[in-house]
C-alpha positions as CSV (number, residue, x, y, z in Angstrom):
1,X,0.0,0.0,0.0
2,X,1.8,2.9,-1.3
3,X,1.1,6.9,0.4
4,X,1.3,10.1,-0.8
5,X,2.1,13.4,1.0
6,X,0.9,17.1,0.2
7,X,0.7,20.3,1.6
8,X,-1.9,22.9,1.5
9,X,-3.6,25.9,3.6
10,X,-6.7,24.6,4.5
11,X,-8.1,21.1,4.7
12,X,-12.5,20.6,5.7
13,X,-13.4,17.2,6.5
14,X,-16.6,16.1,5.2
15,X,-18.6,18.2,2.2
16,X,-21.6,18.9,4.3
17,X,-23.1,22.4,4.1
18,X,-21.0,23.4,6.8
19,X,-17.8,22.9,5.0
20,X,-19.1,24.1,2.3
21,X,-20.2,27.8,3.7
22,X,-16.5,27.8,5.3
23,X,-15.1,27.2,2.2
24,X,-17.1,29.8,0.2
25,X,-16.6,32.2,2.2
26,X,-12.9,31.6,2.7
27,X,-12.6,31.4,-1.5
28,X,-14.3,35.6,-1.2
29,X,-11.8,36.4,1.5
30,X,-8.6,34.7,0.5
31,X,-8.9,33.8,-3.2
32,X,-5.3,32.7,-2.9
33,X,-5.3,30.2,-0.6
34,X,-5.2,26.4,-1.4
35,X,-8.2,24.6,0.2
36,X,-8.8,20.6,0.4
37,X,-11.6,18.9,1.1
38,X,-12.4,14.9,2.4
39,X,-15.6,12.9,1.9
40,X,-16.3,9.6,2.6
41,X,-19.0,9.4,0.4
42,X,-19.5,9.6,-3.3
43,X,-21.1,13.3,-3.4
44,X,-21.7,16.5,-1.6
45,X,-24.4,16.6,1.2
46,X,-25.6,13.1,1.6
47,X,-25.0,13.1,5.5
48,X,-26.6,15.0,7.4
49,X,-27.2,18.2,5.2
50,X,-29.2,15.7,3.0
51,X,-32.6,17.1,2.1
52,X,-34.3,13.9,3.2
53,X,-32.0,13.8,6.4
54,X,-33.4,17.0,7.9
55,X,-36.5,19.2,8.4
56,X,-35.9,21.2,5.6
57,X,-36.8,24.4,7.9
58,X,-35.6,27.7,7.6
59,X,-34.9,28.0,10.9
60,X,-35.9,31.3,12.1
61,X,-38.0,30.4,15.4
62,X,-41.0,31.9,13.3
63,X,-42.8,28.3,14.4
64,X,-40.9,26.3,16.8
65,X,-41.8,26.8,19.9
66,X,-38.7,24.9,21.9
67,X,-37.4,28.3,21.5
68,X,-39.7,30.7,23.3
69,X,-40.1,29.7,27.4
70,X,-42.2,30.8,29.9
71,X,-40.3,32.3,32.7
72,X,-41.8,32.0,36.5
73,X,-43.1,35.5,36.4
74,X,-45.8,34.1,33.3
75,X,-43.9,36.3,31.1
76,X,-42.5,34.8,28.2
77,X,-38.2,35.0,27.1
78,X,-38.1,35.7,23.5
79,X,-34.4,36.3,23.4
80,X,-33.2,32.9,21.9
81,X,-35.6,33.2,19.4
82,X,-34.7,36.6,18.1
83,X,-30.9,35.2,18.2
84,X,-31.6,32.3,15.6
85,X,-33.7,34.6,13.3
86,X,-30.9,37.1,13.2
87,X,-28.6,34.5,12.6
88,X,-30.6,33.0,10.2
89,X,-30.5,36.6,8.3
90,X,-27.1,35.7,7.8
91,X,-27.9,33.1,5.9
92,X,-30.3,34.7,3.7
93,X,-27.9,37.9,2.9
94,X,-24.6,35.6,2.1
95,X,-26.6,33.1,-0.2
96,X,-27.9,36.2,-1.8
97,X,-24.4,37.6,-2.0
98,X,-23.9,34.2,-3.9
99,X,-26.5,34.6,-6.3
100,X,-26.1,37.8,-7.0
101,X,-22.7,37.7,-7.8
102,X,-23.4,34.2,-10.0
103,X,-21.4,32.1,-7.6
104,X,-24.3,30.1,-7.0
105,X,-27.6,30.3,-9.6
106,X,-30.8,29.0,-9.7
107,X,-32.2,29.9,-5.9
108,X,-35.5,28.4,-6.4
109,X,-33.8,25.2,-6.7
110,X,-32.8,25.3,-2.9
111,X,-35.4,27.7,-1.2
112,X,-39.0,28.0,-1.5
113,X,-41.1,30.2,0.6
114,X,-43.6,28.8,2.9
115,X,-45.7,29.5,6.2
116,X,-44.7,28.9,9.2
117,X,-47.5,27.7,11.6
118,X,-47.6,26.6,15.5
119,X,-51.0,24.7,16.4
120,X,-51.7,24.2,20.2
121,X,-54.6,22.4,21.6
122,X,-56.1,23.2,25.5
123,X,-56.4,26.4,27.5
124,X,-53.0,26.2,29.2
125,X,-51.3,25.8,25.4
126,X,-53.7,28.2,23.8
127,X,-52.7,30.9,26.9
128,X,-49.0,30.1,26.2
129,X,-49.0,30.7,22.6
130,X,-51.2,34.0,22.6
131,X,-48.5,35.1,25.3
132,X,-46.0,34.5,22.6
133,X,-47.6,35.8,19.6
134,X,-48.0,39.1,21.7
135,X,-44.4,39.2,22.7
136,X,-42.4,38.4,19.5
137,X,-45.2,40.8,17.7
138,X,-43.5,43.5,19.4
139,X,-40.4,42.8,17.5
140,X,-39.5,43.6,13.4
141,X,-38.4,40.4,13.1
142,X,-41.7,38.9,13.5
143,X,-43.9,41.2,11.7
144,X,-46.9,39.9,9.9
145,X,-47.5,37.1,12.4
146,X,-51.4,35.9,12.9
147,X,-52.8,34.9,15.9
148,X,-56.2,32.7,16.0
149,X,-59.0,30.3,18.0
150,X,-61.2,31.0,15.4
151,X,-62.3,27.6,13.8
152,X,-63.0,29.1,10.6
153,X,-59.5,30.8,10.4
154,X,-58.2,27.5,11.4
155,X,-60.3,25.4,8.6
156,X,-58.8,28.3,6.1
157,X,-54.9,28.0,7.1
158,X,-54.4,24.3,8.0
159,X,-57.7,22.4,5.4
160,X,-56.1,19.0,6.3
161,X,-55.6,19.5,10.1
162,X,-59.0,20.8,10.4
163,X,-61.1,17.9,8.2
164,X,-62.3,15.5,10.4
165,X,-61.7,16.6,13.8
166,X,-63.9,16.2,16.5
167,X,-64.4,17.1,19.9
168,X,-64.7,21.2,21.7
169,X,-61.2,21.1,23.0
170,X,-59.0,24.4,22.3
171,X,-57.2,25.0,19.8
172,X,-55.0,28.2,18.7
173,X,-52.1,29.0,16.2
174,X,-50.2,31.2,14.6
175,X,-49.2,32.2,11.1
176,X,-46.4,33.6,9.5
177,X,-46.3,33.7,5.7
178,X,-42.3,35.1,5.6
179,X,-40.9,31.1,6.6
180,X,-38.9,28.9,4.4
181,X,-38.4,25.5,3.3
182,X,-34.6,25.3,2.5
183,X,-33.3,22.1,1.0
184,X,-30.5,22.5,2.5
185,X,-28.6,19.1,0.1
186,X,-29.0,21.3,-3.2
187,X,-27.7,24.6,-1.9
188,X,-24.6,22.0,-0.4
189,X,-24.1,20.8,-3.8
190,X,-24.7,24.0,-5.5
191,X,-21.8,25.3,-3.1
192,X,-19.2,22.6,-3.7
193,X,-19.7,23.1,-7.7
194,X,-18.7,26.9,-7.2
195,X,-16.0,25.5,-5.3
196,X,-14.6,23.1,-7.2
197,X,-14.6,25.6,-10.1
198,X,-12.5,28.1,-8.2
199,X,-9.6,25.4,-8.0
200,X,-10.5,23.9,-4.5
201,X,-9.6,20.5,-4.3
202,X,-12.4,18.3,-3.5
203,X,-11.7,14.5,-2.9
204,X,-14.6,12.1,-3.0
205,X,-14.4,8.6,-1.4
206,X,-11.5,10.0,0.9
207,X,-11.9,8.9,4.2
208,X,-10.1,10.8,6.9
209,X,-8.8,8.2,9.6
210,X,-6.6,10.2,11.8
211,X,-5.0,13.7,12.5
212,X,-2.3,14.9,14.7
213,X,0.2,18.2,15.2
214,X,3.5,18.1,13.3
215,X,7.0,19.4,14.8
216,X,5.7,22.9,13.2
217,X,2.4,23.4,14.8
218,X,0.6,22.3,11.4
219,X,-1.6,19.4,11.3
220,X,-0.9,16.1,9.4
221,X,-4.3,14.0,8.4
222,X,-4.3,10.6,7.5
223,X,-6.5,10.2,4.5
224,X,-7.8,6.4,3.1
225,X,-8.9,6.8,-0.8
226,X,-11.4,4.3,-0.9
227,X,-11.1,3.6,-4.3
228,X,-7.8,2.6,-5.0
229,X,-6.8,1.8,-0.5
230,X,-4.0,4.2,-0.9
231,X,-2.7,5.8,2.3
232,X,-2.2,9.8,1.5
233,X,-0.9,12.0,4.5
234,X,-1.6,16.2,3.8
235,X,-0.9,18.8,6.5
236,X,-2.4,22.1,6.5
237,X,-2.0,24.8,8.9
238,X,-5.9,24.8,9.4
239,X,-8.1,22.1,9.7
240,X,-11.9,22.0,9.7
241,X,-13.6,18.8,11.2
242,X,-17.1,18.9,9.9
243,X,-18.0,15.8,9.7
244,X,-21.5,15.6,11.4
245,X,-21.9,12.9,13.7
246,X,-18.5,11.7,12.6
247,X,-16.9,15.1,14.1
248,X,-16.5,13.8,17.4
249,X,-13.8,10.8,16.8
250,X,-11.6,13.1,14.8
251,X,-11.5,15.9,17.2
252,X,-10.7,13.2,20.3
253,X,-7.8,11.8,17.9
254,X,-6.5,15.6,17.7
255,X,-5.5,15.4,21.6
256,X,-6.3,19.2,22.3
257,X,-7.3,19.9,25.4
258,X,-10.3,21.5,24.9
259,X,-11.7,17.7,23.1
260,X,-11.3,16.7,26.6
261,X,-14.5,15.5,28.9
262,X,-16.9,15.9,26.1
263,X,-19.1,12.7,24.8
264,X,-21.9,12.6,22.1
265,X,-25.2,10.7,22.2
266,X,-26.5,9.5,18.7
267,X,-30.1,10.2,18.5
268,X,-31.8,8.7,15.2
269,X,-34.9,9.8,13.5
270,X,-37.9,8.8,11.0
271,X,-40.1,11.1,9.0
272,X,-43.4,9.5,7.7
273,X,-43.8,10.9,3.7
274,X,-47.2,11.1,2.0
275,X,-47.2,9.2,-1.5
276,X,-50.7,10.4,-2.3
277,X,-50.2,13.8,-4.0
278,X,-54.0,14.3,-3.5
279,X,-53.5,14.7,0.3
280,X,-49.7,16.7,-0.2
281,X,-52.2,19.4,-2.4
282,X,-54.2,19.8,0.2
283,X,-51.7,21.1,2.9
284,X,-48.9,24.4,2.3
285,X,-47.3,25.3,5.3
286,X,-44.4,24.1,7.9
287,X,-46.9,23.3,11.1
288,X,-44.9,22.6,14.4
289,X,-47.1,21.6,17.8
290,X,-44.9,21.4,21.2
291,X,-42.9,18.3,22.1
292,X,-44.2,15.8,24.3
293,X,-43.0,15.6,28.4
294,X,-39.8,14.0,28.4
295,X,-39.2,14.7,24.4
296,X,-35.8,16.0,23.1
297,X,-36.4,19.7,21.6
298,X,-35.8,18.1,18.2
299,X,-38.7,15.5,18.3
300,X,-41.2,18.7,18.5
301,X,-43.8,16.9,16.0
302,X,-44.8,18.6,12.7
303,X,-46.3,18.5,9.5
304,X,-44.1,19.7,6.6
305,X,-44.6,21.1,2.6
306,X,-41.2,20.1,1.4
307,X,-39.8,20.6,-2.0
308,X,-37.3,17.7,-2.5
309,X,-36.4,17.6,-6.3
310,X,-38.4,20.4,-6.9
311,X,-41.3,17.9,-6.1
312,X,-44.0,19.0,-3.6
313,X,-44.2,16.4,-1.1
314,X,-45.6,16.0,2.6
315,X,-43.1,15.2,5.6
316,X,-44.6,14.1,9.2
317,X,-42.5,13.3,12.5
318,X,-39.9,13.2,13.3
319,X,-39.9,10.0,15.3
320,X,-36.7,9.8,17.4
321,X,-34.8,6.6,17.9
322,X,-31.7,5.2,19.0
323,X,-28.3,3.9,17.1
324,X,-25.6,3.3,18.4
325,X,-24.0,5.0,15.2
326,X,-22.9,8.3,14.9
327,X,-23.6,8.8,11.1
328,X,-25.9,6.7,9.5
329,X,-23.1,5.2,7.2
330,X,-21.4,4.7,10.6
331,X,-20.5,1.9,12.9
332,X,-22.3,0.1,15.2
333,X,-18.9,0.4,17.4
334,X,-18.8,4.4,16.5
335,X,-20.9,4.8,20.5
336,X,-18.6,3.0,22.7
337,X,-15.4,3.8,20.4
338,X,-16.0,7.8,21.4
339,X,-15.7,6.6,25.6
340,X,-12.6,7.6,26.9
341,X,-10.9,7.5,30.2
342,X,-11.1,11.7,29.7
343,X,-14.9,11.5,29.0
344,X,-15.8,8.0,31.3
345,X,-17.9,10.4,33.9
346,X,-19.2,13.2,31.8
347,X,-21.0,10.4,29.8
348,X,-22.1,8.3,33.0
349,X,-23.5,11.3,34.7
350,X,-25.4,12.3,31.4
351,X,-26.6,8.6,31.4
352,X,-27.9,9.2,35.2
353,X,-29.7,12.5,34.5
354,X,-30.9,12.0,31.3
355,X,-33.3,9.2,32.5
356,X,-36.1,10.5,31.0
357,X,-35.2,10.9,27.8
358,X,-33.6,7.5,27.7
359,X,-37.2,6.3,28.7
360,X,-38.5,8.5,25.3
361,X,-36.0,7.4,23.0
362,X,-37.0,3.5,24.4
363,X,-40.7,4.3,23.5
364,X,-40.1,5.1,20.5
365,X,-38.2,2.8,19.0
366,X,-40.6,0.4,20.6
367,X,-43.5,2.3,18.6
368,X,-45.7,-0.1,15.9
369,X,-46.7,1.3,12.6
370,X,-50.0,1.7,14.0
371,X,-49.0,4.0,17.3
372,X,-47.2,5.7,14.9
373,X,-50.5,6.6,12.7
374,X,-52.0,7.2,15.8
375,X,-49.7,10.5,16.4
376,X,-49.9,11.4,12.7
377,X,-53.5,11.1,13.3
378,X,-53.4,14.1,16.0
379,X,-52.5,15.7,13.2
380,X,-54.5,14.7,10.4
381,X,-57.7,13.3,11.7
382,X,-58.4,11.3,8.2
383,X,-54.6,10.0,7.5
384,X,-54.8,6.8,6.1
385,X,-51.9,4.3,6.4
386,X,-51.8,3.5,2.6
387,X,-51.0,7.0,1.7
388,X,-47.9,7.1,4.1
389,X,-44.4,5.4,4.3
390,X,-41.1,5.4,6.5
391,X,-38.0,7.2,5.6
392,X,-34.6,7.0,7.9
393,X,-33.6,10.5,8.7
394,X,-30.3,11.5,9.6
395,X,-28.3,10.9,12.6
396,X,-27.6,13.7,14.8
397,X,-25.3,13.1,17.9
398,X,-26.3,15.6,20.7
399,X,-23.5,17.3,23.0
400,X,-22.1,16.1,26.0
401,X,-20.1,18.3,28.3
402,X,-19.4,19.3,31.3
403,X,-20.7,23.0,32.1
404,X,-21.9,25.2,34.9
405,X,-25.2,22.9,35.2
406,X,-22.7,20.0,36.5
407,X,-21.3,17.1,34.6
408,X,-22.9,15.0,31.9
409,X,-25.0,18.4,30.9
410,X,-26.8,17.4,27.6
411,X,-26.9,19.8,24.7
412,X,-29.2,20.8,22.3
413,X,-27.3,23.5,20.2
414,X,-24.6,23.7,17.3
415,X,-21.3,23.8,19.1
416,X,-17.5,24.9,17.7
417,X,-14.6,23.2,19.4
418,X,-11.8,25.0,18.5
419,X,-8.2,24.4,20.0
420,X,-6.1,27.8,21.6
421,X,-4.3,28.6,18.6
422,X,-7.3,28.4,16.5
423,X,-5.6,26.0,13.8
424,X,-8.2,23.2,14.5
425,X,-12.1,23.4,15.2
426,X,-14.7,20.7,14.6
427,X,-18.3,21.6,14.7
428,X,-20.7,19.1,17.1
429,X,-24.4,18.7,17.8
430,X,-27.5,19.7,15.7
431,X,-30.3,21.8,15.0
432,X,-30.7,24.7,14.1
433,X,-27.7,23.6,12.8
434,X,-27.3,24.3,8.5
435,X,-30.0,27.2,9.0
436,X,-27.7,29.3,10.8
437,X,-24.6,27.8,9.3
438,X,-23.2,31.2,7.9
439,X,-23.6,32.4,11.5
440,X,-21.7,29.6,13.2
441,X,-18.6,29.6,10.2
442,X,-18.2,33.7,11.1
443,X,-18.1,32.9,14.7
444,X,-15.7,30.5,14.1
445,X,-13.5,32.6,11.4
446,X,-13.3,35.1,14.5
447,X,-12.2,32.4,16.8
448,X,-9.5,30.8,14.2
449,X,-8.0,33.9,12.3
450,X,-8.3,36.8,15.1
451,X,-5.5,38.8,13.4
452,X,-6.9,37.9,9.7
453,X,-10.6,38.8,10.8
454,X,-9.5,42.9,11.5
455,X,-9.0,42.9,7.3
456,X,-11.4,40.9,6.7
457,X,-14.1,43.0,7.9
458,X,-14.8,44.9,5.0
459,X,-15.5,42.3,2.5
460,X,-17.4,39.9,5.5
461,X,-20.1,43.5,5.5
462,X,-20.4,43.5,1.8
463,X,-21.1,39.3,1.8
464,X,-23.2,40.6,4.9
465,X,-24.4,44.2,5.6
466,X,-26.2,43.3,8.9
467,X,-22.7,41.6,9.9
468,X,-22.1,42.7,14.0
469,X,-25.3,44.9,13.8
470,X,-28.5,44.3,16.0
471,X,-31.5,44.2,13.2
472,X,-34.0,43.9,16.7
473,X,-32.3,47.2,17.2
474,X,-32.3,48.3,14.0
475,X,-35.3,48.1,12.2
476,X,-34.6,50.0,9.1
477,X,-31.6,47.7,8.3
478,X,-33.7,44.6,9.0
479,X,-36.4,45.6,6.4
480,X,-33.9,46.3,4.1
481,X,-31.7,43.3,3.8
482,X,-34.9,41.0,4.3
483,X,-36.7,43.0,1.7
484,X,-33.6,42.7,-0.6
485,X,-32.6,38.9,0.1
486,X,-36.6,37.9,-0.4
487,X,-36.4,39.2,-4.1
488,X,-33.0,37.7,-4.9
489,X,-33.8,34.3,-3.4
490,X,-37.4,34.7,-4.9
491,X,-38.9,34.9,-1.6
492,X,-42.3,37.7,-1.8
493,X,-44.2,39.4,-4.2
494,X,-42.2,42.4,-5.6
495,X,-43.5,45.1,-3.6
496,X,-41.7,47.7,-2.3
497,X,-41.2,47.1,1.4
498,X,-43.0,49.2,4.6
499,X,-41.0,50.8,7.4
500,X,-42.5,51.6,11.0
């Protein structure tokens, strides 16, 4: 078995849309430097960024409720939601940047707009979500938002929900027509063929099997071409590990301190898909309800218009489960393979306190076909098992670590792991994950290339003009850049926009 040694300035592991955001926006602010990129698999986005591995949502917390809470006081904390819509701003005005400069082409291809719905059902739910509606409402970012009870409203936004059901109980939603469905594979794709055109190296069916500092601070990675079982060994002086679920591994091989006491736990997930296109016809919108007791923030069920192939289809679940893999190409060994002596306890005291999720996760794998129509059922009354099948969503491996909260703390976030020196980061956990990708990849250029990041500033506001501004603060800017990115992504009517 022969090897092969090269050098370059920047290796990403894994063509996910996360490398593939870094990469772009490294190509626009260092057109010079020489960028490499690993894969396992044969093509760009199949992991996790797939379109049928995730929700497809725009994430913008226009419908998800896991990001609102009601504090003791009754009143209710909006402040994580206003974070991920500014963040997913970001996304909106760099993709645009894309498009507009003919990087990337053909937007419709990758975003759609949509409604966003929540649906609650019972007084306590109902009380919660009007509290909400009432709070964000206050806010530009959430302008244009509905708020009903009315049954007749109801029957006119959600047709599907509504047929069929029976019974007085409450029921209340909201309705904002500004969401998206992203599919967030395409726009991955789309990415990497701008990128490969611009000279970056992009190496399918390499798989990277280890990674360690060199004499001179770079890093040397051990690469396996699958194709031909050659050994290659490249060193760069920066190296991205985004990898998904397969993130974790390479980081602990690394040895830098801060990969120290963190675990993952691989959560799995099915969607049930409509294959009756008379049903999919009758529903447009993204409709999120609030997660059962016990229920990871990502299980929140919903209802979801996707546009996969430029194909309108249906999308209910997600139903969590458990693998013991940590991608689902992974390894059934990939669980017990990421304990180490460093990690032993953080991951036994999760185990302890997370007892009621483990119980969830149990249920659900233990759910029949028929328990399963059952929840889709709370949904759509008339749903009938011959229009529906299973897909396998992604794997998503949620954060370990040890934090303020005490050891073993679970996490539901994106996290970036970078080392001191910035010359290694790896990205870990999940949603909102690819939404607010653009977000996460500046953080994480600020983190890795402080000195770099004072020139860069410039360039990072013209890809970006709301780049380090507040748009809650700043309403003017806000209307603006969302005005402007809704007509080059194809989002709204051409109309000119209003200003309070």
């Amino acid at each position: 078995m022969s090897s092969v040694q090269k050098k370059t300035d920047v290796i990403l592991i894994g063509a996910g849309v996360m490398s593939a955001t870094l990469g772009s926006l490294l190509k626009e602010l260092e057109p010079d430097w020489e960028i490499t990129v690993f894969e396992k698999l044969a093509n760009a986005g199949e992991e996790s960024s797939n379109e049928w591995n995730n929700a497809g949502t725009g994430h913008s917390a226009l419908c998800e409720l896991n990001y609102t809470s009601e504090k003791a006081d009754g009143s209710i904390d909006i402040s994580k939601a206003i974070k991920i819509n500014e963040q997913f701003q970001l996304s909106r005005q760099f993709w645009s940047y894309l498009v507009n400069n003919n990087l990337i082409n053909k937007p419709e291809d990758f975003i759609k707009p949509l409604p966003h719905i929540s649906l609650v059902h019972g007084e306590e739910n109902a009380l919660f979500l009007k509290k909400r509606f009432e709070a964000l409402s206050q806010t530009p970012l959430f302008e244009g938002m509905e708020y009903t009870e009315d049954d007749d409203k109801l029957k006119e936004w959600l047709p599907l929900i509504m047929e069929g059901r029976t019974g007085n109980e409450k029921k209340a939603a909201t309705k904002i027509d500004s969401g998206t469905d992203v599919n967030f594979g395409a726009l991955t794709r789309r990415m990497f063929e701008h990128l490969e055109s611009t000279d970056v190296v992009v190496n399918y069916k390499h798989s990277v099997e280890d990674i360690k500092r060199t004499s001179d601070g770079s890093w040397e990675v051990k690469v396996h071409d699958i194709d031909n079982g050659k050994i290659e060994y490249h060193t760069a002086k920066f190296v991205f590990i985004g990898g998904g679920g397969g993130s974790l591994p390479l980081l602990q091989k690394t040895g830098i301190p801060e990969s120290k006491h963190i675990g993952g736990f691989p959560v799995s997930g099915l969607f049930m898909v409509c294959n009756n296109p008379e049903v999919v016809e009758q529903h447009h919108a993204k409709v999120y309800g609030k997660a059962k007791v016990g229920a990871p923030p990502m299980s929140v069920p919903h209802l979801d218009t996707r546009y996969i192939g430029n194909k309108k289809t249906l999308l209910f679940g997600p139903f969590a489960g458990f693998s013991p893999k940590f991608l689902k190409t992974g390894s059934n060994l990939d669980l017990i393979g990421s304990v180490k002596p460093n990690n032993l306890v953080t991951m036994l005291s999760a185990g302890i306190k997370e007892m009621k999720l483990t119980k969830y996760l149990i249920q659900q794998v233990m759910l029949s076909d028929e328990k399963r129509l059952e929840e889709l059922r709370e949904f759509i009354p008339n749903a009938r098992a011959e229009d529906w099948d299973i897909v396998v969503a992604g794997q998503r491996v949620q954060v370990i670590k040890d934090t303020e909260g005490g050891k073993g703390t679970l996490q539901f976030g994106t996290e970036v792991v970078s080392a001191a020196d910035g010359s290694v980061a790896a990205l870990l956990g999940a949603s909102p994950g690819a939404s607010t990708a653009v977000h996460v990849m500046i953080d994480l250029l600020g983190r890795c290339f402080p000195q770099e990041m004072k020139g860069w500033g410039e360039k990072i506001k013209e890809m970006i003009p709301s780049y380090g501004v507040s748009l809650v603060d700043n309403p003017q800017l806000f209307h603006e850049v969302h005005a402007s990115t809704a007509e080059t992504l194809g989002l709204s009517e051409k109309k000119e926009p209003v200003y309070s």
